[in-house]
C-alpha positions as CSV (number, residue, x, y, z in Angstrom):
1,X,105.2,106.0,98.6
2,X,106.3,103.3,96.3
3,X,106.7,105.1,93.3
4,X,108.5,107.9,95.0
5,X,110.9,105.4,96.6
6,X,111.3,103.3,93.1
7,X,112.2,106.9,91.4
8,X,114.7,108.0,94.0
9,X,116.5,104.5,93.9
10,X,116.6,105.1,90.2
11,X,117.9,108.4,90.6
12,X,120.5,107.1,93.1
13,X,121.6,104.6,90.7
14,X,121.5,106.9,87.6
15,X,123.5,109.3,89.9
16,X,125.8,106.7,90.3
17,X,126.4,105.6,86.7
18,X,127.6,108.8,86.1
19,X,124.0,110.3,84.5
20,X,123.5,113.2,87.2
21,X,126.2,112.2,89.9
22,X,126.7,116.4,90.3
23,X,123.0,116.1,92.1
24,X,124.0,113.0,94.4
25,X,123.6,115.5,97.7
26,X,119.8,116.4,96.1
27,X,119.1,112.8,95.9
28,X,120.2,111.5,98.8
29,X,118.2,114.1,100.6
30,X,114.9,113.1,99.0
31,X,116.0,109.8,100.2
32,X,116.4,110.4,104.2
33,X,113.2,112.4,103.5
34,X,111.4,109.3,102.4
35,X,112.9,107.3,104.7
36,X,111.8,109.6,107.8
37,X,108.2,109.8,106.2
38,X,108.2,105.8,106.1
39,X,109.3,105.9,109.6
40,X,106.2,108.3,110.6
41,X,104.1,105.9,108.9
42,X,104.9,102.9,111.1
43,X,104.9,105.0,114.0
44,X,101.6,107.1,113.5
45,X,99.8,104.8,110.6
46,X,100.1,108.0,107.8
47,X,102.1,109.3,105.3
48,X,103.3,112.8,105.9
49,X,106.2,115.2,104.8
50,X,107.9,118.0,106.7
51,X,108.0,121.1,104.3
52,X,111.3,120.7,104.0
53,X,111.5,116.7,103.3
54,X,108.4,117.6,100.9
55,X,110.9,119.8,99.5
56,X,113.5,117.6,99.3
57,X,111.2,114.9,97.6
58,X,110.2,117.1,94.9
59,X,113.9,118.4,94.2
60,X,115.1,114.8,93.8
61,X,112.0,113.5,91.9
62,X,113.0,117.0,89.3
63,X,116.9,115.1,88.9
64,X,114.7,111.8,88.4
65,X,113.1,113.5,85.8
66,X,116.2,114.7,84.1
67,X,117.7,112.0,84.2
68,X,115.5,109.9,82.0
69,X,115.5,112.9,79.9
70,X,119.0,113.0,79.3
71,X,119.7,109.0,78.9
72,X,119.4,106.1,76.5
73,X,116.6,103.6,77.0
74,X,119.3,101.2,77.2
75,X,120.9,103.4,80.6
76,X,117.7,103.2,82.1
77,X,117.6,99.3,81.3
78,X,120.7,99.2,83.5
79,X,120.0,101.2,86.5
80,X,116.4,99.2,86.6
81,X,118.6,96.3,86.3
82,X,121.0,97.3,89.0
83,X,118.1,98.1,91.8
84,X,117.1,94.9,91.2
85,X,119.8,93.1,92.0
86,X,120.5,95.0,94.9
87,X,117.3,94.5,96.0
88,X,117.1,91.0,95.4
89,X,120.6,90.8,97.2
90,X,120.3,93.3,99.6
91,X,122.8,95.8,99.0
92,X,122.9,99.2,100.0
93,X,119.1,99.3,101.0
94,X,117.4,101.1,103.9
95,X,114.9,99.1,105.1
96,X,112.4,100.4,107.4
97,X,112.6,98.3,110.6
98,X,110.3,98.5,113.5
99,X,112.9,98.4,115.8
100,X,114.6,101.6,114.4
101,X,111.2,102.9,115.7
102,X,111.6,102.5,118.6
């Protein structure tokens, strides 16, 4: 589940930086498809797609993969940089909360 979420917020942030911004619809809909399997995980205590969010995930992981096929170590740097920061100052995340749950 990590990894999936740390490749679609660097795709969102490539996507953003103008690397793949055509496929921004794509990514964010791997995104809400994480997000809802995160959501049955709190709920139910497993990880599990829809077919059409495990669709989703694997059509925003392929832009994921294109992207760091198509840019400069030193892009990548940056986007890495960028989650980061919005992490640490939390911007424009989507936490899972309990009481979204509910």
């Amino acid at each position: 589940f990590d990894l999936l979420a740390g490749a679609i917020n660097m795709a969102v942030v490539m996507s953003e930086l103008g690397t793949g911004e055509q496929y921004a619809k794509i990514i964010m809909s791997g995104q809400d498809a994480l997000h809802n399997c995160g959501k049955r995980f709190i709920r139910h205590g497993k990880f599990a797609f829809t077919g059409d969010e495990l669709r989703a995930i694997n059509d925003a992981t392929d832009v994921h993969d294109a992207q760091l096929a198509a840019s400069r170590a030193f892009d990548v740097e940056a986007a890495y940089n960028e989650i980061h920061r919005r992490l640490r100052l939390n911007i424009n995340t989507r936490r899972i909360v309990e009481k979204e749950i509910a």
